[in-house]
N, C-alpha and C positions, 0 to 999 in steps of 0.2 A: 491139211491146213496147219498154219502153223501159230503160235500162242497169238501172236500180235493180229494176225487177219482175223483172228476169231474174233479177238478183243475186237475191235474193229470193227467184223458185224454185229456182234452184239448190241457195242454203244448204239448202231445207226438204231437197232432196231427196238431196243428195252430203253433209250433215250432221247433219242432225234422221232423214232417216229409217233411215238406218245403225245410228243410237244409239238409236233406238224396237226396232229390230228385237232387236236385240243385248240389249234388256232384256225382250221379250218370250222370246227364244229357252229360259229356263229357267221360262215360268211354268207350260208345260203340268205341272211335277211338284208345283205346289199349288193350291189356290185364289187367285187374284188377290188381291194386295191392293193398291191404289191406290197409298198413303200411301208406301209399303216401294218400289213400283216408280218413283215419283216423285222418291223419294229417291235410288235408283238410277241412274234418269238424270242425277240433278246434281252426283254423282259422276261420271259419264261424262262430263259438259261438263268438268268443274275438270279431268278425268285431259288431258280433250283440250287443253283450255290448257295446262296445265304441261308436255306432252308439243309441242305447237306451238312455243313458247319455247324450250324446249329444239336444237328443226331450226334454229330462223333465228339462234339460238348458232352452231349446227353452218356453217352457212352464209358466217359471218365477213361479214356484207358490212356496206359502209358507214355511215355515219348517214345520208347520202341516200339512200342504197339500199334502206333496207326500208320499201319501201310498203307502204299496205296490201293491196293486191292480194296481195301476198306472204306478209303475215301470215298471210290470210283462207284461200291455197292450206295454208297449210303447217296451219293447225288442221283443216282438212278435210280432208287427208291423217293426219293424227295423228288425227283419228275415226274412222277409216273403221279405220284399222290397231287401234285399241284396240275398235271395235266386233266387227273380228273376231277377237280376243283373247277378247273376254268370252265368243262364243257359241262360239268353239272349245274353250275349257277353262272354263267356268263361274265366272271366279275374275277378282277385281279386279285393273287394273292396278297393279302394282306399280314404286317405284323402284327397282327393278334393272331392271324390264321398260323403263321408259324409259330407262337408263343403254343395254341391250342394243339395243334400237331405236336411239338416235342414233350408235352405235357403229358399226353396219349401214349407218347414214345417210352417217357419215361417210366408210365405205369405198366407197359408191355414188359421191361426191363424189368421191372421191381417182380412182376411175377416169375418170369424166367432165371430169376436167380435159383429159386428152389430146383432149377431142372439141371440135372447133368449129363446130357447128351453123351454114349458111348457111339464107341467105331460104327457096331453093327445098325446103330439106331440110326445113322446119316447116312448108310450108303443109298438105301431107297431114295433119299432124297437127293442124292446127285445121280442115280439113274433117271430122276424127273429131267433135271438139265440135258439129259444128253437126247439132242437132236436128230441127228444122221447117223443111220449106218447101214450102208450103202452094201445092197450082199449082189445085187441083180437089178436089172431094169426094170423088171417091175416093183419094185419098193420107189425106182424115180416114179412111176407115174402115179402109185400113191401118194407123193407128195408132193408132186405135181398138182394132183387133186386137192389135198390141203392146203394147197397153196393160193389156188382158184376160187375155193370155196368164196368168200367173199365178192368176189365179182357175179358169182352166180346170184348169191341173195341179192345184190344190189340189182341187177338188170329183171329179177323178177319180179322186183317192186316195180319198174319203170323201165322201159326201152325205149321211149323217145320215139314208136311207129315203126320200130325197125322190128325185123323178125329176132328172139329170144336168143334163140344157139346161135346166129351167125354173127350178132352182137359180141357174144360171151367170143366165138371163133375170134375175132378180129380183134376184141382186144386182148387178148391169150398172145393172139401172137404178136400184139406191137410190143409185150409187157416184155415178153421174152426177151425180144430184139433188144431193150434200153438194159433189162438184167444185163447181157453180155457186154452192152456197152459199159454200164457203170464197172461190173467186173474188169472189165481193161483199163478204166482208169483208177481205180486203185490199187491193183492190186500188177498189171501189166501183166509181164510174159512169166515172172514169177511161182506161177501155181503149177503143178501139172495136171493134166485131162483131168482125173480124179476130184483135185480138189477145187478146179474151175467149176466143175459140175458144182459140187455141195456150194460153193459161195453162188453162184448163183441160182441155184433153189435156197438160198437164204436170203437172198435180194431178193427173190421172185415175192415171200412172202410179202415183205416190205413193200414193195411196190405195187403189187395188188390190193393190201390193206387202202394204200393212200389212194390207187386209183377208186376204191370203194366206196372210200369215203367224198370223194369229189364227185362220184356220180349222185349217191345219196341227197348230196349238199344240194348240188343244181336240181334235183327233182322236189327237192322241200321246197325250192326256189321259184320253181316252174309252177308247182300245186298254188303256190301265195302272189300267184299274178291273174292278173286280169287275162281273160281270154283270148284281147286283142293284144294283148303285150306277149303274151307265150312264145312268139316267131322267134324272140332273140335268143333263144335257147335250145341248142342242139346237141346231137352226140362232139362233134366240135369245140362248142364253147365246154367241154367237160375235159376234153384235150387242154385248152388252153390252162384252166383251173388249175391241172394235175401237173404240166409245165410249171409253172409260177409254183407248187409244191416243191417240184425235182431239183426247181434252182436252191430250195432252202434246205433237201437234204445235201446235195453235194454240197454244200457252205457248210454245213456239219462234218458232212465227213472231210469236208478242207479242213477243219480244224484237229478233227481226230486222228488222220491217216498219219501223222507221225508215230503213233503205236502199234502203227502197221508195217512200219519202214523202217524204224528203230533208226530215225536220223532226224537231219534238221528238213524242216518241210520246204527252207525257202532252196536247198540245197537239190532236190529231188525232181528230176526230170518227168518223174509219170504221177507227181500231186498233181490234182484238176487247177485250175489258178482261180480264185477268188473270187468268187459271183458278187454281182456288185448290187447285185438286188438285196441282198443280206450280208450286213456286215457287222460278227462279232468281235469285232476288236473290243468293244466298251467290255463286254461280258470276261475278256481275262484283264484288262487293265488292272495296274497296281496290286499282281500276284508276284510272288518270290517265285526266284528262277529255280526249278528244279535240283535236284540233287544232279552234277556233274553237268549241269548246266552254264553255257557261258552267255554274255552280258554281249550282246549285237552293237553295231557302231552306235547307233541313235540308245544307247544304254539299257534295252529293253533286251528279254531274255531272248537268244536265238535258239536257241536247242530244248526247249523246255513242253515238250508232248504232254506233258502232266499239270501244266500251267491251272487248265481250267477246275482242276480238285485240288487244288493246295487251298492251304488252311485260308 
């Protein structure tokens, strides 16, 4: 794998799918509506920027010092924290909630000052980060199995009448089939065997989580219906659910795969093209163009992968 595909997964997964879930977590109490939940995520991205901005204030540090490494941690940190905002209390983040969050931030700050972190004292913690490594096939189907884990809890709450394992069997294997697809559209002919494998045991997670969470959803849904309305809901309508998901992570990773491909995305033959169910154009509007970034006919930046964490 290489820096950028990593970056990459990550975003989908420590950002895009915090903020999928968080906008799924209230649909079990209606009918889906695309349009409304689409919108909802792009509120969720601007909350997450403006809330981002906000930490690396909080932060005080240099003009050399805020890379973007730093931006990209702290919006991913301010998603995760407003994603689980949204699905704890049902309600938008609000500017007070951000004034109350970096105020928290700030006293985390004020104590870690006293702390000086040596070499030997961090390395444990970036053996936490590291995900795969790959000796033998049996470590894939351990993670294979961690991967699954959540569809198993979910179908043993609920199976919709169907028998338990052959549920779990069938959708294992459609989950697979879309991991390989997503992996070939971002990532193309690009990888070799190796590291097509680990990205997609990293999609696999990702897409198990969200089909997990769409099955959960429709059975909270199924539970709070009348007995004669029950029929409209089946293993099917939980396909469709987790569809109308899929379009709003690839809209994500349309916007992120430039730091996958280290080029301009309108330039790139194997970016997915533009789901039209979700559209974050609002979410990077009126950001400065990247460092070596140039300015597109219509004056808007064309090369700028880094648009949605600038200041």
């Amino acid at each position: 794998m290489t820096p950028r595909s990593d970056l990459l997964l990550s975003l989908l997964e420590n950002l895009g799918l915090p903020l999928i879930q968080a906008v799924d977590s209230s649909s079990w109490k209606s009918a889906p509506d695309p349009a409304k939940e689409a919108e909802r995520l792009k509120d969720l991205l601007a909350a997450s920027k403006s809330l981002g901005q906000e930490l690396r204030k909080a932060l005080h540090l240099p003009a050399d010092g805020d890379k973007k490494s730093i931006r990209i941690a702290l919006t991913v940190l301010a998603a995760q924290m407003i994603a689980a905002h949204q699905k704890n209390s049902g309600k938008a983040f609000s500017e007070q909630d951000v004034q109350r969050v970096t105020k928290g931030f700030e006293a985390v700050l004020a104590f870690s000052d006293d702390l000086i972190p040596e070499e030997e004292s961090l390395e444990p913690l970036r053996k936490l980060g590291e995900d795969f490594a790959l000796f033998g096939g049996y470590q894939i189907h351990v993670h294979l199995l961690h991967a699954f884990l959540p569809i198993i809890r979910a179908v043993s709450i609920f199976s919709f009448g169907q028998a338990g394992s052959k549920m779990v069997k069938d959708i294992c294997d459609k989950l697979i089939l879309r991991a390989t697809e997503l992996r070939g559209k971002l990532f193309g002919g690009g990888l070799d065997l190796n590291q097509a494998r680990i990205a997609e045991l990293s999609l696999l997670r990702i897409l198990a989580s969200l089909y997990a969470d769409c099955h959960i959803s429709e059975t909270e849904r199924f539970i709070k219906l009348h007995e004669s309305a029950r029929l409209v809901i089946q293993p099917s309508t939980i396909w469709d659910l987790f569809e109308q998901r899929m379009l709003m992570l690839e809209a994500l990773a349309t916007s992120f795969i430039p730091l996958a491909q280290g080029g301009d995305p309108q330039a790139s033959d194997s970016a997915p093209p533009e789901t039209p169910a979700v559209h974050l154009s609002a979410v990077n509007e009126n950001t400065e163009s990247d460092e070596g970034g140039e300015a597109g006919s219509d004056g808007q930046p064309s090369g700028t992968p880094m648009a949605f964490f600038k200041k």
